[in-house]
N, C-alpha and C positions, 0 to 999 in steps of 0.2 A: 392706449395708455402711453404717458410721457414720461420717461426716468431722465432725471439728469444723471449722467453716465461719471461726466468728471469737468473740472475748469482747466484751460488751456490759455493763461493769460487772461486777455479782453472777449473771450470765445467759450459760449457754453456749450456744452456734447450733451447732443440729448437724444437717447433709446427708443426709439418709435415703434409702432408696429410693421413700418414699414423702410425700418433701417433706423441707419445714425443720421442725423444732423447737425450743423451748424447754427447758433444765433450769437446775436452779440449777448453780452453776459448783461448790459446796462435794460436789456428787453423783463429780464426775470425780475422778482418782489427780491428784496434783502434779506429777507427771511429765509431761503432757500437755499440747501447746501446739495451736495453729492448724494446720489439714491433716494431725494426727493421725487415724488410719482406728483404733477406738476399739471395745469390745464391753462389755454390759453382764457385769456379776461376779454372782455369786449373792447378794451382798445387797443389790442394787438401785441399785448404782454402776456407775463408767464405769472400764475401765480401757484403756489403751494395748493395741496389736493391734501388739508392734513390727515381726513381719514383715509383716504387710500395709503397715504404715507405708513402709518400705523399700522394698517392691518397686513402692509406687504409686510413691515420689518419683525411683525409677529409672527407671520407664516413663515418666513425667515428664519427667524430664528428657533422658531419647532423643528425645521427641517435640519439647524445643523446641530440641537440636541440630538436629534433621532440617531444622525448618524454617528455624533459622538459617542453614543453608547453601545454602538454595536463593538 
């Protein structure tokens, strides 16, 4: 899975499974912001994953109800 983690300038951070990386930010769709869950396209871009998008920021956020309630 790919998160974009945060924008740094002309530089996007993005959460791998096997660490952080570097791309240029002009590689990703315009559509695509912060904690976007993200897959490469067939010509070497990024584009938006919107169900996985959805389904993290739901599990997400069940987990910070749960805790908010204790």
């Amino acid at each position: 899975m790919i998160i974009v983690d945060r924008f740094e300038g002309d530089i996007a951070v993005l959460e791998t499974d096997d660490g952080m990386i570097n791309i240029e930010k002009s590689r990703l769709s315009e559509d695509i912001n912060e904690s976007d869950v993200i897959v490469l396209d067939s010509e070497g871009g990024y584009i938006k994953d919107y169900n996985a998008t959805n389904e993290r920021r739901e599990r997400l956020s069940a987990l910070r109800n749960k805790l908010l309630k204790r």
